[in-house]
C-alpha positions, 0 to 999 in steps of 0.5 A: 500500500503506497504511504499517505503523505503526511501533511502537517499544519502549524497552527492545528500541531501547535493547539494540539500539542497545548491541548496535550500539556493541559490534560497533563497538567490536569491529570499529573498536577504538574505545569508545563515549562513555559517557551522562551519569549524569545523563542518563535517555535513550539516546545518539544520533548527535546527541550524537557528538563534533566537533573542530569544536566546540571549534576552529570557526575554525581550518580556516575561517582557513587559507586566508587565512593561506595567502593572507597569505604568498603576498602576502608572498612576491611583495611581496618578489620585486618589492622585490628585482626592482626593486633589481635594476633600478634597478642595472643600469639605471645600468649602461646610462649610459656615466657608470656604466662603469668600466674594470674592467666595460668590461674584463669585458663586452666581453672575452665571446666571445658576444654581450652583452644590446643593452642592454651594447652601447649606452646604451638605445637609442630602437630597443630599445624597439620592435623586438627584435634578434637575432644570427645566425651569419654568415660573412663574405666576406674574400675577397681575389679575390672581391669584393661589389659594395660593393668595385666601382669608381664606377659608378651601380650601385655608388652604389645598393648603398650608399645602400640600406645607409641611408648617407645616412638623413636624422635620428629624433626621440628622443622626450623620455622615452627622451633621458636613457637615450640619452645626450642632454642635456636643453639639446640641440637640441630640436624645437618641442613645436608639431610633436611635440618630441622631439630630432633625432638620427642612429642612430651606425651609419649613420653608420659607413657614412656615413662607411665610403662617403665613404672609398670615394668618396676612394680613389684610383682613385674620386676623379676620378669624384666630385669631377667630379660635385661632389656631397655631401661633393665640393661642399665645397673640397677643405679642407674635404672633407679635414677631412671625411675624416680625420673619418669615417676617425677614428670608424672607428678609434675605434669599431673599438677600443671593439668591438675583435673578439677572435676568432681567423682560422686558415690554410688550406692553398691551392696544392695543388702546392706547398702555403703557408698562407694566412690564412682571412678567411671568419670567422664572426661572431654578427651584429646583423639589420641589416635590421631596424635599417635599415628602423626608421630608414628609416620614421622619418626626418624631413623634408627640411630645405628641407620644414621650417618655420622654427620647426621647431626650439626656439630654445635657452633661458637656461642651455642650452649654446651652443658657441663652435665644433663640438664 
């Protein structure tokens, strides 16, 4: 279909176009803009007016100071974050506790962070612990294989506590925060560095089995066999001992157990209270702590070279007699 031309009459546009505005007007309760005196035409839509033209960089800016405060913001919570741990990272360095913190974190029934517990164990870094509700066997009647007398069967149990683990290399970025000095024994950086060291717990155990192997009713049965601490002279093995008996004490009393055992009613013909050692405790996986040292034990000492070890330098400490 051919296309109609499209005649336009200047005055018919212009009543329309007023036309238009007044029933805007009426409809919106707004007045349209007035035409330039000066100006002979008719107002078009080309002439309306826009906040954008006399604010054309305020809506356009707006994200970027959003953007600006936003950075400010995580600035400061990383500030702070790192202030905060770099104190409690002093906190972790036995040199940093005082009587009053001692006092305060170890009275808490609950299971502290590892790191409260500890100086920052080379562990830590690679496996997390866990605590899980255990009741203990506090029977007096019942005993575990772990109480048995010497037998085979009974020195099997033990060692697969990880009583006689042999030593970890602490590698030397973790030796400050684990409490060993930069002039301790040192491995040769030819075979790895790091520091030769024994996770503490095992060696409560350690010395927890030797006390078994000393009772009375078990000595005759090792000392025949004359094997490891028994292949030592009797002084010696006395002085060995009395050693592993005073850790003990000593590591009972630093983590002294605050919680409470109550009685039971037992003898149900004539009844008589009875204290109930079957407590519950909030207990570390020691599993996963055994098996972490298992899978990094060192050599056996007659497998290793005899440059092995750093010979100790100018300034290292070097005592007269064991510490």
């Amino acid at each position: 279909m051919p296309k109609l031309p499209l005649l336009v009459h200047t005055q018919s546009h212009t009543r329309m176009t007023s036309l238009h505005n007044t029933s805007l007007s009426k409809s919106f309760n707004f007045h349209p803009i007035p035409q330039s005196e000066s100006s002979s035409r008719p107002f078009t839509p080309s002439d309306t007016y826009s906040l954008d033209d006399e604010y054309p960089s305020k809506r356009s800016k707006q994200p970027y100071y959003l953007v600006v405060i936003a950075a400010f913001i995580l600035f400061i919570v990383i500030t702070i974050s790192f202030w905060v741990g770099r104190k409690w990272d002093s906190l972790l360095l036995t040199s940093s506790y005082s009587p009053e913190t001692i006092t305060r974190y170890c009275s808490l029934p609950f299971p502290l962070p590892n790191t409260m517990l500890t100086t920052k164990a080379p562990l830590l870094e690679e496996i997390p612990l866990h605590y899980t509700p255990t009741r203990f066997n506090g029977s007096l009647l019942k005993p575990t294989i772990y109480r048995g007398d010497a037998s085979p069967l009974v020195d099997s149990a033990w060692e697969a506590l990880g009583v006689n683990y042999r030593s970890i290399s602490v590698p030397q970025n973790l030796a400050r925060k684990s409490g060993i000095a930069s002039d301790q024994v040192k491995i040769s950086p030819a075979y790895g560095g790091g520091y030769p060291a024994n996770l503490e717990g095992l060696h409560h155990l350690h010395c927890l089995n030797l006390l078994r192997q000393s009772l009375y009713y078990n000595y005759d049965y090792y000392s025949s066999r004359g094997q490891g601490a028994f292949a030592n002279e009797p002084y010696i093995l006395k002085k060995h001992v009395s050693h592993c008996l005073d850790i003990l004490r000593q590591q009972l009393m630093c983590t002294v157990d605050i919680g409470v055992m109550g009685q039971v009613w037992i003898h149900p013909e004539a009844p008589e209270p009875y204290v109930d050692f079957n407590s519950v405790h909030m207990c570390r996986n020691f599993e996963a702590v055994r098996k972490w040292a298992e899978e990094r034990q060192l050599p056996f000492s007659e497998e290793l070279p005899d440059d092995w070890l750093e010979r100790p330098r100018k300034g290292d400490r070097v005592y007269e007699e064991m510490p």
